[in-house]
C-alpha positions as a LaTeX table, in Angstrom:
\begin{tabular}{lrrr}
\hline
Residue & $x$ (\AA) & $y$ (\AA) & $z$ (\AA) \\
\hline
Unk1 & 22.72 & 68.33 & $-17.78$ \\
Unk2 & 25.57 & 65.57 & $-18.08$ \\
Unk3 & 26.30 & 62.34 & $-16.62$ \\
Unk4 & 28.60 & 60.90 & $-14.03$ \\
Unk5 & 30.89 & 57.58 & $-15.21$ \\
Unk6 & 27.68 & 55.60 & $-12.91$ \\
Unk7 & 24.67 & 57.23 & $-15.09$ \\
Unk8 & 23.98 & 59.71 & $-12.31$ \\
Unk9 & 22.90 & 63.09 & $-13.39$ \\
Unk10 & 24.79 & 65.96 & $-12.79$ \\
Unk11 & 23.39 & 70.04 & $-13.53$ \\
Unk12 & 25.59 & 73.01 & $-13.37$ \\
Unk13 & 23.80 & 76.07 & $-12.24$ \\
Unk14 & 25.66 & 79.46 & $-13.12$ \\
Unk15 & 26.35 & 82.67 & $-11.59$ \\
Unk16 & 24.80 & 85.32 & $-14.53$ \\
Unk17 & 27.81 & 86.42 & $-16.13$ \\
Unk18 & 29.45 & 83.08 & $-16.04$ \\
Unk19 & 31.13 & 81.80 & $-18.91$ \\
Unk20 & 29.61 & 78.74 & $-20.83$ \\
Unk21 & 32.77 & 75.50 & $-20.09$ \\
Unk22 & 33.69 & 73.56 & $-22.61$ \\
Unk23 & 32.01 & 70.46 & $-22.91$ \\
Unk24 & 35.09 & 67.97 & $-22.37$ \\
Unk25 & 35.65 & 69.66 & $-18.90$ \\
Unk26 & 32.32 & 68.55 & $-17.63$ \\
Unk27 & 33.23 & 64.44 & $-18.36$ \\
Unk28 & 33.49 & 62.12 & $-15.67$ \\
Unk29 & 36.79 & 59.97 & $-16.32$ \\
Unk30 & 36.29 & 58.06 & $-13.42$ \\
Unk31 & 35.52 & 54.24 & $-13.15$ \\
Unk32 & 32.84 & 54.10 & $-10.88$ \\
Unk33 & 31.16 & 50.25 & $-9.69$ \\
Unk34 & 27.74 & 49.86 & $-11.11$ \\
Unk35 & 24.69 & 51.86 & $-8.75$ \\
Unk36 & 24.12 & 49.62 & $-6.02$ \\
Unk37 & 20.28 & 48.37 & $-5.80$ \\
Unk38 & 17.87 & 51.00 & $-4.39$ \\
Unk39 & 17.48 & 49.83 & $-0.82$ \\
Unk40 & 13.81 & 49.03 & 0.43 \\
Unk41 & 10.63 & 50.91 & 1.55 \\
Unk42 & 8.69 & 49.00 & 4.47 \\
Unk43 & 5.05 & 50.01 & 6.00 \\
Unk44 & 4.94 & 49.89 & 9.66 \\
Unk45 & 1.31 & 48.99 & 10.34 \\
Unk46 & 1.27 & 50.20 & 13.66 \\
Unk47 & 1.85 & 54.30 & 12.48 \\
Unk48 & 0.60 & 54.01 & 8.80 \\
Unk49 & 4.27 & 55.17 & 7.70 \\
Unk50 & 6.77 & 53.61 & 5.13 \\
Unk51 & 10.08 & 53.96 & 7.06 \\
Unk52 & 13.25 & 53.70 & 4.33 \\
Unk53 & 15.60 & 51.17 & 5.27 \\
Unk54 & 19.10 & 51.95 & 3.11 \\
Unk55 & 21.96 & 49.79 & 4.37 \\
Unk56 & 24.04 & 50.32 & 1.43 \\
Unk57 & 24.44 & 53.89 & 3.19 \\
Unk58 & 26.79 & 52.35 & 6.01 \\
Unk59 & 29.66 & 52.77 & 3.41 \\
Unk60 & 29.05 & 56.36 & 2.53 \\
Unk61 & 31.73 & 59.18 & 2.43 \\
Unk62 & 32.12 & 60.21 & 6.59 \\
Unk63 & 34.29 & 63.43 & 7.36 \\
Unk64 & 37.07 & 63.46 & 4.91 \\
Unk65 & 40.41 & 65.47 & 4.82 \\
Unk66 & 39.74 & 68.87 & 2.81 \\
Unk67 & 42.32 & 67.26 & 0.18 \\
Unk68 & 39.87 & 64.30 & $-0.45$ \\
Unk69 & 37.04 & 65.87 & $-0.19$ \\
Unk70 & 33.92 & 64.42 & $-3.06$ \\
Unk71 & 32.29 & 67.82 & $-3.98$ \\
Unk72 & 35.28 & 70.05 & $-4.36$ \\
Unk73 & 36.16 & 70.75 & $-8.25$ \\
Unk74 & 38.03 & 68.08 & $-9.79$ \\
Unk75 & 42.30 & 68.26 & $-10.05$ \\
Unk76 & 44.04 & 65.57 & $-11.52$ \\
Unk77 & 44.71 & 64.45 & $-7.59$ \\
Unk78 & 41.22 & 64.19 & $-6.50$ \\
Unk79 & 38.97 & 62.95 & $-9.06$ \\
Unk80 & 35.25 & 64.16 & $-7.49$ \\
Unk81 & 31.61 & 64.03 & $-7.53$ \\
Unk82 & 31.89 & 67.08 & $-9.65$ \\
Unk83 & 33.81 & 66.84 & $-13.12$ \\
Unk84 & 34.03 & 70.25 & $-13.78$ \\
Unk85 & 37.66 & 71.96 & $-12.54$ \\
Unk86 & 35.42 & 75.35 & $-11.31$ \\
Unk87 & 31.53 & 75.85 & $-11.00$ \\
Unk88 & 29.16 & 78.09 & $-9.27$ \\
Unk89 & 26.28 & 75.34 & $-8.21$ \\
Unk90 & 26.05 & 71.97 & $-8.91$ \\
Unk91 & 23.42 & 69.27 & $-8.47$ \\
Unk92 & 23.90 & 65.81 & $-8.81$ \\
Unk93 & 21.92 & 62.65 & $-7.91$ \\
Unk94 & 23.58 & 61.43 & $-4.19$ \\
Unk95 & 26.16 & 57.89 & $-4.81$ \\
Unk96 & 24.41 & 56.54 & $-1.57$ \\
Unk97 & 20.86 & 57.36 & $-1.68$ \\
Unk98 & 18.20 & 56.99 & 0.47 \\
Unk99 & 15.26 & 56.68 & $-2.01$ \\
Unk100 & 15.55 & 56.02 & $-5.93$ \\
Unk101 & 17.06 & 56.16 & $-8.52$ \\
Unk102 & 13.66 & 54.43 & $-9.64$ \\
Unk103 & 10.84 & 56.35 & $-9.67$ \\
Unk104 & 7.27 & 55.11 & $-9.44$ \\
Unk105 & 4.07 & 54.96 & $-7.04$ \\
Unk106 & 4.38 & 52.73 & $-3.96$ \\
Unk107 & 2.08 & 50.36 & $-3.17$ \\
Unk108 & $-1.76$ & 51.58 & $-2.48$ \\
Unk109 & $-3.13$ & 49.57 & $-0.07$ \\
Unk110 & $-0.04$ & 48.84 & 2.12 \\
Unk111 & $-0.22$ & 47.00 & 5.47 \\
Unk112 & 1.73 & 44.70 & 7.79 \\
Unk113 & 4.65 & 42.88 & 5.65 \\
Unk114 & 4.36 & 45.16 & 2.99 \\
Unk115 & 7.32 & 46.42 & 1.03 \\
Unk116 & 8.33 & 48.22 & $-2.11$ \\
Unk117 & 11.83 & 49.51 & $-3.85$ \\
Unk118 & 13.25 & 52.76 & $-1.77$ \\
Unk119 & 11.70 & 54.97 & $-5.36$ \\
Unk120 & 12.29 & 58.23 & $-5.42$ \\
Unk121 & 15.31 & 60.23 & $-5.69$ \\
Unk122 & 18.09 & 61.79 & $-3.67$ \\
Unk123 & 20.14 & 64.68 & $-4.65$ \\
Unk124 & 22.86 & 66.80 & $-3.64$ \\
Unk125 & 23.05 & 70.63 & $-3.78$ \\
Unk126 & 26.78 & 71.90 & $-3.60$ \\
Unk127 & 26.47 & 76.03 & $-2.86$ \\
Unk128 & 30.16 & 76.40 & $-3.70$ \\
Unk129 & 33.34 & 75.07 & $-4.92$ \\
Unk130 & 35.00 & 76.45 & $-2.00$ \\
Unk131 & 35.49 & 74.05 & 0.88 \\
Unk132 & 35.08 & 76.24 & 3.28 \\
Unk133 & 32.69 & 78.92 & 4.50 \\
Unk134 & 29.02 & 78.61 & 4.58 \\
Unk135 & 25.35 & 79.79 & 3.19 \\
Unk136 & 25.35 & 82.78 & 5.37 \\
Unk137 & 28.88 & 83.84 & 3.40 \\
Unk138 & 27.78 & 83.06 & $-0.13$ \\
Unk139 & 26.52 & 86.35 & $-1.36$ \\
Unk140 & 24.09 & 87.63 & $-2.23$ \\
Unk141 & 24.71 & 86.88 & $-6.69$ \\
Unk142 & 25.46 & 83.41 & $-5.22$ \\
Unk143 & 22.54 & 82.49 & $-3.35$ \\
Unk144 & 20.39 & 84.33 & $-5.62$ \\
Unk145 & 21.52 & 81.08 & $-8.15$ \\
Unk146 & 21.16 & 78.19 & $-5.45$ \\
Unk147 & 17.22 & 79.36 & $-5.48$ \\
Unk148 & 16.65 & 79.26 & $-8.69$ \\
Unk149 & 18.60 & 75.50 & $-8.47$ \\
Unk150 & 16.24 & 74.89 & $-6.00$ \\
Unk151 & 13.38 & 75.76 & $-7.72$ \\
Unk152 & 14.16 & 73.74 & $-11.19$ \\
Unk153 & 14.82 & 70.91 & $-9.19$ \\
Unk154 & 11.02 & 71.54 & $-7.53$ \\
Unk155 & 9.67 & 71.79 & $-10.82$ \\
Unk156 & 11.81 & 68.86 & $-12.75$ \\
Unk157 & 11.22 & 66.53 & $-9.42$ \\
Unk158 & 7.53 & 66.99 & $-8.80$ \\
Unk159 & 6.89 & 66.14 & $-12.48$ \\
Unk160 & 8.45 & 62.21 & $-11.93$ \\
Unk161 & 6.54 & 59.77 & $-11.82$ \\
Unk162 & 5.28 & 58.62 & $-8.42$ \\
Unk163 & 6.92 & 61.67 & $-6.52$ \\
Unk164 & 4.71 & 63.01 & $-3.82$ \\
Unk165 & 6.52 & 65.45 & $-2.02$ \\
Unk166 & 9.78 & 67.33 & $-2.66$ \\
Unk167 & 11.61 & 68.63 & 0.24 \\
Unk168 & 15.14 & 71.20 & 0.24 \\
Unk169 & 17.36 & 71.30 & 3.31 \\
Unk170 & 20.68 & 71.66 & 4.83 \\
Unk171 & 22.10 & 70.20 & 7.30 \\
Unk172 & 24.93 & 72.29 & 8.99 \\
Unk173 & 27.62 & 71.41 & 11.70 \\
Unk174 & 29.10 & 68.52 & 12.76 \\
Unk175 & 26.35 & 68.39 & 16.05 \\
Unk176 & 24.02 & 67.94 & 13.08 \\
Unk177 & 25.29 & 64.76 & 11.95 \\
Unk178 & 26.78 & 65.91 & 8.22 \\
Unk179 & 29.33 & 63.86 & 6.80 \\
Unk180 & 30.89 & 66.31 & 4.50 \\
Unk181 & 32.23 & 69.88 & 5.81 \\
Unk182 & 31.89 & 71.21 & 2.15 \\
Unk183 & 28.90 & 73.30 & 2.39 \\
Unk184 & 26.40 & 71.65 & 0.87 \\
Unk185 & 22.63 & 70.81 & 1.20 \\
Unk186 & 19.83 & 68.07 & $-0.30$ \\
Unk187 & 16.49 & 67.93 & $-2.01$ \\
Unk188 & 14.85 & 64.15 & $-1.22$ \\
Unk189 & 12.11 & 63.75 & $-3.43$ \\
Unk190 & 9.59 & 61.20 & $-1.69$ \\
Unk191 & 7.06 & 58.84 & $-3.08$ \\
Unk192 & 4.94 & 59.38 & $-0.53$ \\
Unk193 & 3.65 & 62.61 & 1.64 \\
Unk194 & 5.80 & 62.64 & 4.87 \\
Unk195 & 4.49 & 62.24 & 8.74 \\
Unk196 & 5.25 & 66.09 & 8.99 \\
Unk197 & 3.66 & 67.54 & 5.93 \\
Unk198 & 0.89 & 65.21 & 6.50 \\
Unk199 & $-0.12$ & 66.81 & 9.91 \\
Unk200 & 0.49 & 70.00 & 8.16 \\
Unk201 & $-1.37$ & 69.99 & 5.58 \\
Unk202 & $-3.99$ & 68.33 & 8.14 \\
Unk203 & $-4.53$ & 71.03 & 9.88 \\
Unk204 & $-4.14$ & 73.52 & 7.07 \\
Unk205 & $-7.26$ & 71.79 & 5.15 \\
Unk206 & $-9.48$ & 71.96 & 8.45 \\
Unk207 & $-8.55$ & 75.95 & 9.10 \\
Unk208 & $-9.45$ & 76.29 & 5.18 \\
Unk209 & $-12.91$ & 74.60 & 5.48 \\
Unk210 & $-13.48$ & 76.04 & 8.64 \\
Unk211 & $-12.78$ & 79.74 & 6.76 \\
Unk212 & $-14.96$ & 79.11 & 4.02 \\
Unk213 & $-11.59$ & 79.41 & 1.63 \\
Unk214 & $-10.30$ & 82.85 & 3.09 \\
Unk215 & $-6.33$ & 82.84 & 3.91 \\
Unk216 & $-4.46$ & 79.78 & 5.04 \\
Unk217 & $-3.31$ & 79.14 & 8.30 \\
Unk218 & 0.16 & 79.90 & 7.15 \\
Unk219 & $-0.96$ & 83.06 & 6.28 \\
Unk220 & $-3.49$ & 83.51 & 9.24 \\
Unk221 & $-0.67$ & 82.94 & 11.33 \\
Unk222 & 1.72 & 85.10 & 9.70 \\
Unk223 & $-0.92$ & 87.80 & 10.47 \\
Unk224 & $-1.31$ & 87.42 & 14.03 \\
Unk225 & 2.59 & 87.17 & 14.55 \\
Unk226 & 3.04 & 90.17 & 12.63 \\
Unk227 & 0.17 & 92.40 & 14.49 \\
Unk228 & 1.75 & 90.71 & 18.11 \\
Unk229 & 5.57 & 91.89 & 17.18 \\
Unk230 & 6.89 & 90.19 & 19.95 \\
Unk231 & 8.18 & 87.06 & 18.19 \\
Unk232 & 9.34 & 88.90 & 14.67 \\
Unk233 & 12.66 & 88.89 & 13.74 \\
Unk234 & 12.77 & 90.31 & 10.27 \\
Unk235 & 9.94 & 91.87 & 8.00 \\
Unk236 & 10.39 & 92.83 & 4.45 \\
Unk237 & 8.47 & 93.40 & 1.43 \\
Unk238 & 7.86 & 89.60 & 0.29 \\
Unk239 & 9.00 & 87.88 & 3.31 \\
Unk240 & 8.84 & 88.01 & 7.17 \\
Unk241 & 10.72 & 85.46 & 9.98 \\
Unk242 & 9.38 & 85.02 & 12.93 \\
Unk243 & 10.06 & 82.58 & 16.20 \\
Unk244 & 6.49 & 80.76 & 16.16 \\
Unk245 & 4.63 & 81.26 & 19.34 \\
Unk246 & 5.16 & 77.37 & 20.01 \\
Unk247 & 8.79 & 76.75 & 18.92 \\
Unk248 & 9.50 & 73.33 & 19.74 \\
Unk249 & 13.50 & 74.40 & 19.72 \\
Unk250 & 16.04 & 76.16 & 21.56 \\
Unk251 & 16.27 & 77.56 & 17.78 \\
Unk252 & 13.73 & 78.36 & 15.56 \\
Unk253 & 12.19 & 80.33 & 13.09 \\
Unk254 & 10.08 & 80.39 & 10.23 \\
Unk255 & 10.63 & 82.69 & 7.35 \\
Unk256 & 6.58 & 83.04 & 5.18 \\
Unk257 & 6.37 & 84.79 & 1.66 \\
Unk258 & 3.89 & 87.21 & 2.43 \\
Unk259 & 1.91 & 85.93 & $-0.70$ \\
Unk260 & 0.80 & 81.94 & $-0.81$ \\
Unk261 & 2.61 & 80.28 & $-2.83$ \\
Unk262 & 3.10 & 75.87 & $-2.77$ \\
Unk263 & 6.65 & 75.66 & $-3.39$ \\
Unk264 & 9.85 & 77.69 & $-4.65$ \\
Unk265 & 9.44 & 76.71 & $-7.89$ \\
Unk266 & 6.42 & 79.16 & $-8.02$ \\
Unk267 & 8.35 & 82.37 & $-6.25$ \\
Unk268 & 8.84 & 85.38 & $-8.83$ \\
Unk269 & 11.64 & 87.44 & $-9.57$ \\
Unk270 & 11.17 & 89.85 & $-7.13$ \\
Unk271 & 9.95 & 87.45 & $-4.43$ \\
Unk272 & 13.34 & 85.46 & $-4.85$ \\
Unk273 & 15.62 & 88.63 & $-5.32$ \\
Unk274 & 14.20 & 89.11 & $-1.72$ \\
Unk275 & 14.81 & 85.83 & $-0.24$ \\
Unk276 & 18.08 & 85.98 & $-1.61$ \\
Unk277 & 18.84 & 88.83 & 1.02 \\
Unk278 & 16.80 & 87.85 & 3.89 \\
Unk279 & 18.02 & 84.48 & 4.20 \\
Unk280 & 21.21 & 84.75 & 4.42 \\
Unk281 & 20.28 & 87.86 & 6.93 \\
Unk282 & 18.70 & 85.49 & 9.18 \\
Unk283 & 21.25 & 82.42 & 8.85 \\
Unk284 & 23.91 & 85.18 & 10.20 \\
Unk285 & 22.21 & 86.02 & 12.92 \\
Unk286 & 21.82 & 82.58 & 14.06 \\
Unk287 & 25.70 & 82.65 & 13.91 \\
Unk288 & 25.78 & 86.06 & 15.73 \\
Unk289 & 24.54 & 84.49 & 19.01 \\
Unk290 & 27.40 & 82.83 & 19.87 \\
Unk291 & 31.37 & 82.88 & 19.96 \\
Unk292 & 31.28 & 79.68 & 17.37 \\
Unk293 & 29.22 & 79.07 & 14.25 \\
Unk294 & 25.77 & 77.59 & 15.01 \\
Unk295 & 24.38 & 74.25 & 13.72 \\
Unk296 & 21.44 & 73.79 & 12.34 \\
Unk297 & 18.78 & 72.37 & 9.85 \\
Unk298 & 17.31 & 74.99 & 7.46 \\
Unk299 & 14.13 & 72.94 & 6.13 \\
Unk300 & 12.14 & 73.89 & 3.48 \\
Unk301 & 8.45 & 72.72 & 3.59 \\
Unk302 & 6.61 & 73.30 & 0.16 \\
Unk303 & 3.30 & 71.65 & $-0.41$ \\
Unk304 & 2.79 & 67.74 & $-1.63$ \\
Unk305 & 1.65 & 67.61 & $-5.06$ \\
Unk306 & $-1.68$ & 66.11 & $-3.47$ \\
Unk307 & $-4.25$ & 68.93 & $-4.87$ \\
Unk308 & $-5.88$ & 69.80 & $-1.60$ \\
Unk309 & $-2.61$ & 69.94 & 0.27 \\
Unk310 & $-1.17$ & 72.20 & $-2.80$ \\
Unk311 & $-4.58$ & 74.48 & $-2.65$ \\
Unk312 & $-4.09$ & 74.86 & 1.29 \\
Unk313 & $-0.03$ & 74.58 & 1.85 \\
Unk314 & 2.14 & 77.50 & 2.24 \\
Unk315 & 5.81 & 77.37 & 1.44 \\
Unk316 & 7.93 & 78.11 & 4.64 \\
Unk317 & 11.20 & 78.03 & 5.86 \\
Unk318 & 11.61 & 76.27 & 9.35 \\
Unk319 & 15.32 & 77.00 & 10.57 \\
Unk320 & 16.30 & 75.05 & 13.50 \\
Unk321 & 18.85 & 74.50 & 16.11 \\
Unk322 & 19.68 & 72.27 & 18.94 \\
Unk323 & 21.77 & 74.83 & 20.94 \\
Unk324 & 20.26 & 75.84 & 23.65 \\
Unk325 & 23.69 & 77.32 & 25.19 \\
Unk326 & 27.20 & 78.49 & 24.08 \\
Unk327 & 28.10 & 75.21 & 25.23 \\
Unk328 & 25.19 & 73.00 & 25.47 \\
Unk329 & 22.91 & 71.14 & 22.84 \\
Unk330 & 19.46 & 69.70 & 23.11 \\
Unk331 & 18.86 & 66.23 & 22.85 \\
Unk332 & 15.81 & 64.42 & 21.71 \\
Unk333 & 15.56 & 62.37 & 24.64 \\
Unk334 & 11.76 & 60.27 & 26.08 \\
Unk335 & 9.23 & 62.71 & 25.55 \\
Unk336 & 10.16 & 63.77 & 22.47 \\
Unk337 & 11.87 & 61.43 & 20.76 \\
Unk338 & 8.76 & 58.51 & 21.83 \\
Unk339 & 5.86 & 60.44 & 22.35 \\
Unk340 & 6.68 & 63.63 & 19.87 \\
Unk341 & 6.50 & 65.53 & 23.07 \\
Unk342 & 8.36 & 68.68 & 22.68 \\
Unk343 & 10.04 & 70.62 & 25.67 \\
Unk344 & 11.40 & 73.92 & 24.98 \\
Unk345 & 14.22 & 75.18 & 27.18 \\
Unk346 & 14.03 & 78.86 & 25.70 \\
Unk347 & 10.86 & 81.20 & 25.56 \\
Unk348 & 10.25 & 81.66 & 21.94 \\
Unk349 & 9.81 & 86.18 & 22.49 \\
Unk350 & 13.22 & 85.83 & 24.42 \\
Unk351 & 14.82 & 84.14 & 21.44 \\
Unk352 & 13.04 & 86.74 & 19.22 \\
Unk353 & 14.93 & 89.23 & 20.64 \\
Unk354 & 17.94 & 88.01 & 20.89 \\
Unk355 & 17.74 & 87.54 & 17.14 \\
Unk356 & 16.55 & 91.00 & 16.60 \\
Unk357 & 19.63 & 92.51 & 18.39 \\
Unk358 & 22.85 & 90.74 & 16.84 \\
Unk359 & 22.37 & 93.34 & 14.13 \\
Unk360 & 22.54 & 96.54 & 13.95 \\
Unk361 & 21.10 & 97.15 & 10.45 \\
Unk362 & 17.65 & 94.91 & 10.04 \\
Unk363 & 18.01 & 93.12 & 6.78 \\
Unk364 & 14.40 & 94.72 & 5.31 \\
Unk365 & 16.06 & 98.12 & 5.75 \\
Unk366 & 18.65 & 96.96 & 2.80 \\
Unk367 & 17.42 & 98.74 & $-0.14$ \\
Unk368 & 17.70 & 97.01 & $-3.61$ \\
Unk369 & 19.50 & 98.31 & $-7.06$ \\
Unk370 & 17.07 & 98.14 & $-9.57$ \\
Unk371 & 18.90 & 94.89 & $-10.89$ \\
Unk372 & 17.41 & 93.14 & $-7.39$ \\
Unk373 & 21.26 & 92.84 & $-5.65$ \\
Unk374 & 21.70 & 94.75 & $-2.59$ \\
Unk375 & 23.18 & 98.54 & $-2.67$ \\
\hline
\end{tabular}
């Protein structure tokens, strides 16, 4: 770990059989203005949820030319984000944050008028020091590092003070909203456990009680999907994806670990040499379906730290898209976007197997050198 010229931290994650740099390439010679002041969390009494407000973010980096771009390596023309002339991954704390950099419990008995500092932290996850390209075309040595990035940063994150939840994602494609083409994704580490993984982990506690502590409803559902067939996509050893019976997307699919586990920090060897293949697998075939690349938001949901949502969560990959056409996008228009409504304009088996046939060779047919990278 180094520092940028602001105090950010900045962690270079290697490819094994990457040379060690010398330390002097990894200094920031920038001058960079002071961190601005974390923005500001506010309760909304009428939901029971803090809602970030980050105006300083209005100023952030939006769409530049390859040439300018803030997470390429450094040259001597375009001093970045990332001091280091070459790496393999990098993750540094984000210039405009949402939450942090403080980090510390929010208030406990919030209600109307209450606010608190934006704590928490922000980071960014760049996959490559190409410009170009995307996860899907990373490789399979490549990705295999980004997971164990991801998983540190689980580990490292979850142990600050206040943090409730850490989430991983990507945002892809300019219909996304992304403001940098570089592929690249985030981990937001909140101080408090989201709407989603609330109702989540909601429902997973009742199926647990309601079991008598037997398998989680990640798993329970995994089960069922698996017996059915209709929805899979891709089955291997450790993992399986699978369009849930109730997509709320045009796109979507979950990819489960086969065993529970709360987070990726807590995926072994094997497990990740896996997900390493099968991720990637699916991401292409998502790309497969139409003449241009597909956007989309790969979202990682691993357990709050909360004990009874760790003892009943379920880590899972939900990978999402708004296309619902080669030409057409879904919008999140009255009934979802006010009531949480969804309307799907796809049948989730149909999707299935469409996804099943863009390739010819299933990813869990791949067999693995003893070293864990594909044959």
């Amino acid at each position: 770990m180094t520092r940028l010229a602001d105090g950010r931290e900045i962690l270079y994650f290697d490819d094994t059989g990457t040379a060690e740099r010398p330390a002097a390439s990894l200094v920031d010679h920038r001058e960079l203005p002071a961190r601005p002041e974390p923005g500001q969390l506010r309760f909304d009494a009428l939901s029971g949820e803090w809602v970030a407000v980050a105006a300083h973010r209005q100023s952030r980096t939006h769409l530049p030319p390859a040439d300018q771009c803030p997470i390429c390596p450094t040259t001597p023309a375009n001093r970045t984000e990332i001091p280091a002339p070459d790496y393999d991954v990098a993750v540094f704390e984000n210039r405009f944050p949402s939450l942090g950099p403080a980090a510390h419990d929010v208030p406990p008995a919030p209600g109307w008028g209450t606010t608190a500092p934006a704590v928490g932290r922000c980071e960014v996850v760049a996959f490559t020091p190409q410009h170009t390209g995307s996860f899907a075309e990373l490789g399979w040595r490549r990705t295999r590092t980004v997971i164990d990035a991801w998983a540190h940063r689980t580990e490292a994150l979850s142990a600050l003070p206040g943090v409730q939840q850490v989430f991983p994602f990507e945002n892809r494609g300019a219909d996304i909203g992304v403001t940098l083409h570089h592929p690249h994704g985030q981990i937001y580490a909140y101080p408090y456990v989201t709407p989603r993984a609330a109702v989540l982990a909601a429902a997973a506690g009742a199926y647990s009680a309601a079991s008598d502590g037997g398998a989680t409803l990640t798993s329970s559902l995994l089960r069922a999907e698996r017996h059915d067939g209709s929805r899979m996509v891709l089955e291997g050893e450790h993992f399986s994806a699978y369009v849930p019976f109730a997509a709320r997307w045009p796109l979507e699919v979950h990819l489960v670990p086969h065993r529970q586990v709360p987070d990726l920090a807590a995926l072994n060897g094997a497990e990740r040499d896996e997900l390493a293949e099968l991720y990637p697998e699916l991401l292409k075939r998502f790309d497969a379906l139409y003449p241009t690349p597909t956007p989309y938001i790969a979202a990682w949901h691993q357990a709050p730290l909360e004990p009874a949502m760790r003892r009943d969560g379920h880590l899972h990959l939900q990978l999402t898209s708004p296309r619902r056409a080669a030409d057409k996008l879904k919008y999140l228009a009255g009934s979802e976007a006010a009531m949480g409504a969804f309307i799907n304009d796809t049948t989730p088996e149909s999707v299935a197997a469409r996804l099943r046939e863009v390739a010819s060779e299933p990813a869990s047919r791949t067999t693995l050198t003893p070293e864990g990278a594909p044959a």
